[in-house]
C-alpha positions as CSV (number, residue, x, y, z in Angstrom):
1,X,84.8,54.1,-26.5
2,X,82.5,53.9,-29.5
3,X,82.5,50.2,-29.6
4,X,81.5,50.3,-25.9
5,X,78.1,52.0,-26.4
6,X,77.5,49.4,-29.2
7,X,78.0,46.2,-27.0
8,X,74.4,46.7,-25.2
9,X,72.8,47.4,-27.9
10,X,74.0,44.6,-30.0
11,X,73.0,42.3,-27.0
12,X,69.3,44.2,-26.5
13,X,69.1,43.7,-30.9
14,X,70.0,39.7,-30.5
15,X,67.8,39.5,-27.0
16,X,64.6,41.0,-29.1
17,X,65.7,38.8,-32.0
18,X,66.0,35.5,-30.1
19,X,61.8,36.4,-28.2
20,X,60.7,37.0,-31.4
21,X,61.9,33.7,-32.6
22,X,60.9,32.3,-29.5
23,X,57.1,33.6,-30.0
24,X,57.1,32.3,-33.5
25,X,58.0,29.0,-32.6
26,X,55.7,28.7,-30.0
27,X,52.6,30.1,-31.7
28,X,52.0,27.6,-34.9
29,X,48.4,26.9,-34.1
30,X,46.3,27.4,-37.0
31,X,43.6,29.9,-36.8
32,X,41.0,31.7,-39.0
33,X,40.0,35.4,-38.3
34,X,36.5,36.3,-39.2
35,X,34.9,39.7,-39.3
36,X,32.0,41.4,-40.2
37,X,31.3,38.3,-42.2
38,X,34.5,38.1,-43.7
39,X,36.5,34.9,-43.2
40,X,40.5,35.1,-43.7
41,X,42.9,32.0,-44.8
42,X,44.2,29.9,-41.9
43,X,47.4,30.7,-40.4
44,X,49.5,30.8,-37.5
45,X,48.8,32.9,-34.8
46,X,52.3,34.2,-35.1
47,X,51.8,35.6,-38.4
48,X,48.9,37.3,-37.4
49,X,50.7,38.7,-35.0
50,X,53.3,39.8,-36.9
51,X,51.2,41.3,-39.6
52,X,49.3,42.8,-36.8
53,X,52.4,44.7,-35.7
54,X,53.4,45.6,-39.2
55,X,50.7,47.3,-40.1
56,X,50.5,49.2,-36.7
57,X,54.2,50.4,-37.5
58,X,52.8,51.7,-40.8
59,X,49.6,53.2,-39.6
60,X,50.6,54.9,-36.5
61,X,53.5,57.2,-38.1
62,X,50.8,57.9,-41.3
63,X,48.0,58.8,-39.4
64,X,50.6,61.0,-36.7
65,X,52.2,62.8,-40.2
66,X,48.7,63.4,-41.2
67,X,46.9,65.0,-38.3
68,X,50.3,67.0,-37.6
69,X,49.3,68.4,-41.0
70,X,45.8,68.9,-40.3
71,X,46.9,70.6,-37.1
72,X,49.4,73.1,-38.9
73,X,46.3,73.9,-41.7
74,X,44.0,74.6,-39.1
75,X,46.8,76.8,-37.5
76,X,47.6,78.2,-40.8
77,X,43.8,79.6,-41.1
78,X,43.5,80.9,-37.7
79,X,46.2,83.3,-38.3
């Protein structure tokens, strides 16, 4: 039974695997970012993307841990 419920999710793991590769190997066009004067190297628009996303993964949970904690301190003086 246990091998059941990990068939899908094996399929939906090789399914995200095979768009990502498929978005990668679409996406080699060169570009340069610039902002607020600042110019970044030239690469693929996939691995902006990518590091896009990777630093949203790391962000979003930081900055949730941290105003959960502001939120508890704020809490914590109130009572």
């Amino acid at each position: 039974m246990r091998n059941l419920k990990r068939i899908p999710l094996a399929i939906f793991v090789l399914l995200m695997i095979l768009v990502v590769l498929a978005f990668v190997l679409e996406n080699q066009q060169q570009v340069s970012l610039s902002f607020l004067g600042w110019a970044g190297p030239q690469l693929p628009v996939s691995a902006i993307a990518v590091i896009a996303l990777l630093i949203g993964m790391l962000l979003g949970p930081l900055l949730g841990w941290l105003l959960g904690r502001i939120k508890r301190a704020s809490r914590k003086r109130l009572a």
